[in-house]
N, C-alpha and C positions, 0 to 999 in steps of 0.2 A: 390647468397649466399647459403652455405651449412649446416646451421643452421638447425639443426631437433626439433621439436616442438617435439615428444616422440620418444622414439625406444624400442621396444620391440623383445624377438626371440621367434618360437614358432616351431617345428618340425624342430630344427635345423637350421633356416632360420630365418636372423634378419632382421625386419621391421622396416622401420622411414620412419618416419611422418615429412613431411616440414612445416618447422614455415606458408606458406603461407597457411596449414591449416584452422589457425584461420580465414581465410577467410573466407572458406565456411560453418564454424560453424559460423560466424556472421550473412552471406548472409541468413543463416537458422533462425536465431534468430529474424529478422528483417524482413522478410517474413512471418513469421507465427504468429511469434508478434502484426506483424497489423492486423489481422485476427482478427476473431470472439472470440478468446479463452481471445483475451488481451492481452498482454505485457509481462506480468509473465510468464502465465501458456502458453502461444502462443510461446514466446521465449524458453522455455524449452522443449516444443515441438518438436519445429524446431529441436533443436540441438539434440534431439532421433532420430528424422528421418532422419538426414543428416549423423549421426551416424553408425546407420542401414545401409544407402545407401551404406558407404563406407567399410563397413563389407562384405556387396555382394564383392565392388571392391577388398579387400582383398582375399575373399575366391578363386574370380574369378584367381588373380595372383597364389596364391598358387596349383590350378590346373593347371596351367604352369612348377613350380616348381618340384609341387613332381611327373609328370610324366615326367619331364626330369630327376628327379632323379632317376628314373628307367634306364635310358639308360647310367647311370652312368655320368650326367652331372651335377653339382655343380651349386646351384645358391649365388651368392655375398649378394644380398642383394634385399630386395622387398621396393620401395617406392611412397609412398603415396603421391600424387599432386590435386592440385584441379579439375584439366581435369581430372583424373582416374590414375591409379597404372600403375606401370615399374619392374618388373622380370628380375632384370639383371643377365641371367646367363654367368658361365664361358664360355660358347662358346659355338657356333651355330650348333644345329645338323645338319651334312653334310649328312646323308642319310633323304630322304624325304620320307618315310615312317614314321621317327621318327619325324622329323618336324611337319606330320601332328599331328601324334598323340598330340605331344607336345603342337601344336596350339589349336587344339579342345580341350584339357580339359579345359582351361578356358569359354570359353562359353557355353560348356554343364554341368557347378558347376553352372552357372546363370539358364539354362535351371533348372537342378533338383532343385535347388532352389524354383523356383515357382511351380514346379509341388509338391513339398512337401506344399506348400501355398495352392495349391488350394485347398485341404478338408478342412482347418482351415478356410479360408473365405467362403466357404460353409455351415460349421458349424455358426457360427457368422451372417450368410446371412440367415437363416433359409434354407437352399439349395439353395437357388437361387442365380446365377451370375450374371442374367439378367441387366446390365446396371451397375453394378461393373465393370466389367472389360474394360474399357474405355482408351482413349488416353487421358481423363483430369483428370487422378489419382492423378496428382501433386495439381490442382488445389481443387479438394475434401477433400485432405488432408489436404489444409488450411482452406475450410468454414467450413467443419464436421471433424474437431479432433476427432480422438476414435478410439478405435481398431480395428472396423471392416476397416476405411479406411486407415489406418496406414498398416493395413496387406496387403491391395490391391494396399500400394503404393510402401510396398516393393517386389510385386508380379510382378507388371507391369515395373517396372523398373530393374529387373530384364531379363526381358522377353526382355527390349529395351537393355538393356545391350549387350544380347548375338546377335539382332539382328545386332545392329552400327559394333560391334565389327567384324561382318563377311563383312561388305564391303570390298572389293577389294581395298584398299587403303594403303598399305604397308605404315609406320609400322604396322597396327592397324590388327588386326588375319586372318582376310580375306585376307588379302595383302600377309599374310605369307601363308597362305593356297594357292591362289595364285602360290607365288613363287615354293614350293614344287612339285604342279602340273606342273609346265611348265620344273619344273627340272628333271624330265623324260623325257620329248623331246630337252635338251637342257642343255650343262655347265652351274652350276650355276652361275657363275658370269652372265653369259648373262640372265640364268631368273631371279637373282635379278634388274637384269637395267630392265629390263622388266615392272618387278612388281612395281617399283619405280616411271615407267614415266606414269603406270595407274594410281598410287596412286597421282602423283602430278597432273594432269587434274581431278581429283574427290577433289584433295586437293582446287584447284582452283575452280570448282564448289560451292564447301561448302562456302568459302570465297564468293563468288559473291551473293550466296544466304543469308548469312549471314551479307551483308552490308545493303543488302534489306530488310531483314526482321527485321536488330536489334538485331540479336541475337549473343551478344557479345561473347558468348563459345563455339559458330560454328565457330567463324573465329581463336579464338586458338585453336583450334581441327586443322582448317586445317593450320594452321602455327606447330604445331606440326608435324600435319603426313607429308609436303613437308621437312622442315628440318629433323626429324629421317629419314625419307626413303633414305634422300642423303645421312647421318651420317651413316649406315650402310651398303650401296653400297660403300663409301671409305674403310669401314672396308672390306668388303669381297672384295674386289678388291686388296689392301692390304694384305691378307692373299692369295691370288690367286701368289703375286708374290712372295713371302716369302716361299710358298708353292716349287718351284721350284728352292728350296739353303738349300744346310744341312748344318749341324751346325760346321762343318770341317772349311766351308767357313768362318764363324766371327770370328775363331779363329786369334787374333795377333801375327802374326812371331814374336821370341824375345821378347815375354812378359816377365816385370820382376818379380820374385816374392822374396816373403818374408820369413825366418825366424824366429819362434815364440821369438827367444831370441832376436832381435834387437830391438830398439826403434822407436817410430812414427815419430821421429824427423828426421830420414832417409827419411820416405814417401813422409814429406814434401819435403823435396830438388829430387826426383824422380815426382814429382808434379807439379814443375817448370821445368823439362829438357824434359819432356813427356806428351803425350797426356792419357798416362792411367790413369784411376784415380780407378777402382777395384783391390786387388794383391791376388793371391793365394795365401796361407800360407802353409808352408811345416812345416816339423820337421827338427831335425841335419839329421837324416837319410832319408830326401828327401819324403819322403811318403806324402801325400796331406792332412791336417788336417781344414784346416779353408779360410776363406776369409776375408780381412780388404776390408770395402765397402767404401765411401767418405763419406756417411752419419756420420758412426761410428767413421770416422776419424777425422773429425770434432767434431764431439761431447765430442771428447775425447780430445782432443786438448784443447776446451775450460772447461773440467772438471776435466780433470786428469792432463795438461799440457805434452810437447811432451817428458820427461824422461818416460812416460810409454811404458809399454813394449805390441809386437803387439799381444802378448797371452792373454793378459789380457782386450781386447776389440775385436778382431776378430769375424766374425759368424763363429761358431763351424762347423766341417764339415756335421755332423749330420743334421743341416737343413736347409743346402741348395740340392735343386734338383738336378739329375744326369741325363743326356743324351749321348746316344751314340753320336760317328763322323756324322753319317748316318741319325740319325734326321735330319728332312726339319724345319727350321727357324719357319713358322705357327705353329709347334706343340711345340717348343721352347717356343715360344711367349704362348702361351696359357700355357705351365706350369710355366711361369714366374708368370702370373696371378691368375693360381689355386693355387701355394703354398706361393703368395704374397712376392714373395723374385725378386729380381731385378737382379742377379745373376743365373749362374746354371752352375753346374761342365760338363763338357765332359769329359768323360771316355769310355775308349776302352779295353779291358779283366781287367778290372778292374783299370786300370793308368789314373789316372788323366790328359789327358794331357794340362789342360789350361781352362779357365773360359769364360764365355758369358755374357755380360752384356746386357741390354738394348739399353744402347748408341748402341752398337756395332751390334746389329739388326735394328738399326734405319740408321746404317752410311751404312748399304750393302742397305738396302731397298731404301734411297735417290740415294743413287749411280746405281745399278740397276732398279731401275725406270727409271731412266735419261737416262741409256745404253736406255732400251728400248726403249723411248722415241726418241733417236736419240740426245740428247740433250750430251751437255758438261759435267764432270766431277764433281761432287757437291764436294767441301771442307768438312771436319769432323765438323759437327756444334760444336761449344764451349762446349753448354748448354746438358745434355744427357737428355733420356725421359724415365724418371722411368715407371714403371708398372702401379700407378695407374691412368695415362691417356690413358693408352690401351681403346677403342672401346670396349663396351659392349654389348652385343645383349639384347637388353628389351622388353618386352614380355608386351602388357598392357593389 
């Protein structure tokens, strides 16, 4: 379920929060509740420090974020889960020097984190760490509520934050650090499969230790990190083959299109005799002005009924994207996704000469996979695959 318990945007980057939140503000409430403090003041406890926790996890994604936005990478959106937070940016840095970069700032906003904590539990500790700084910070936190151990808990967990987060266990930031490194001696495609098969035998470890020990959020950690590692080895695999087809290729021989002064009522009967279901829109004088999407055309269908005319529902030419013939399909695909349009014009010294859709990167990539493959000729699926089921790279 896609339900968000809050959303908020903060540096241009909007956060939500999954309804399964309330979770782990219960899990907080009922943990520290039973505790020494009582029920009330225990339960309201909890839910400051589970708070706090997930504030680190935020700040942590957002140091993913805004040093990909340096290298001019857009992120979609940051979400908040009860295992920890997902940075889903628009697309994966292809040089590994920025990867790193891009990986380490999340774990060193955990690092500076505590390192800013440590004078304030200093201060509060009369200088002494002596026996503060401990692996039972969680458990301190519920027999002595109070600020000195409230600060030590958002210190030390902090500190495990950055460490978990660097194992070698792709997707989790070590894994991507990891990948990066092995991507200097090696196509990345082959050091993402790489990093994915360490990550899944560390994902299986954590699982075996976690049946053992009981510890229920070890064994979703590693059901996460074996299924993301695979989910993103199809993606960059997928982009490896897309990568080698310009955008010439998805173009449709004999694509029909449309003029602004005809009615919808036409699309429909082109709708039935054809598999297109996107059309260019021209003017009387052929110039490229818009695109009627299936979305739109529906929508209009059922609001306007099919005497309306296709100017007065089309997407303007204005916002949809433009690429040359010479674009490779990957970089297609990812501007589908940065400008959230399902569509994207081709143009060649300036002419229009015909539209891209998603279907239509979806129907060469099935059918080229399968060349390569050795395999038979795949049919045009029915169904086309908008934009927003594109692969996302997420950063936790």
């Amino acid at each position: 379920m896609n339900w968000n318990l809050a959303e908020f945007r903060l540096f241009g980057i909007d956060v939500k929060v999954h309804w399964s939140f309330v979770l782990v503000l219960a899990f907080g409430a009922f943990l520290y509740g039973s505790g020494p403090a009582g029920w009330i003041g225990g339960s309201l406890y909890g839910v400051l420090s589970m708070l706090l926790l997930f504030a680190s996890v935020t700040l942590h994604e957002y140091g993913h974020a805004l040093t990909a936005r340096r290298f001019g990478i857009g992120t979609r959106s940051i979400l908040l889960l009860p295992i920890g937070g997902v940075a889903n940016l628009e697309r994966i840095p292809e040089k590994p020097s920025q990867e790193l970069a891009v990986v380490s700032a999340g774990p060193l906003i955990n690092v500076i984190i505590a390192i800013v904590l440590v004078p304030v539990a200093l201060l509060l500790n009369r200088g002494n760490l002596g026996g503060v700084l401990s692996l039972d910070a969680v458990s301190a936190n519920i027999q002595n509520p109070g600020l000195l151990t409230l600060v030590v808990f958002v210190l030390s967990t902090n500190l495990f934050l950055a460490l978990f987060n660097l194992l070698p266990a792709f997707p989790l930031d070590g894994g991507r650090l990891l990948r990066a490194l092995l991507a200097y001696m090696m196509p990345y495609t082959q050091a993402t499969r790489t990093a994915v098969v360490i990550g899944r035998l560390l994902a299986v470890l954590m699982a075996i230790y976690g049946i053992f020990s009981g510890a229920i959020g070890l064994l979703l950690i590693a059901f996460f990190v074996y299924v993301g590692g695979s989910a993103e080895l199809e993606a960059v695999s997928n982009r490896a083959v897309l990568r080698q087809y310009k955008a010439s290729r998805a173009l449709t021989p004999g694509a029909t299109s449309l003029y602004t002064s005809e009615r919808i009522e036409r699309v429909v009967e082109l709708l039935m005799r054809s598999y297109q279901t996107d059309f260019p829109v021209r003017d009387l004088s052929g110039r490229f002005v818009g695109v009627l999407t299936r979305p739109r055309l529906i929508t209009a269908l059922r609001d306007s009924g099919p005497e309306t005319r296709v100017v007065a529902v089309m997407q303007p030419a204005g916002d949809i994207p433009v690429c040359s013939p010479e674009t490779d399909l990957a970089t297609v695909w990812e501007q589908m996704g940065q400008s959230g349009s399902r569509v994207i014009a081709v143009a060649d010294h300036g002419q229009v000469l015909g539209i891209i859709t998603a279907d239509d990167i979806s129907e060469v990539f099935q059918v080229m996979s399968a060349a390569m493959a050795g395999t038979e000729h795949r049919p045009r699926p029915p169904a086309g695959t908008s934009n927003d089921s594109q692969e996302t790279p997420g950063y936790v």
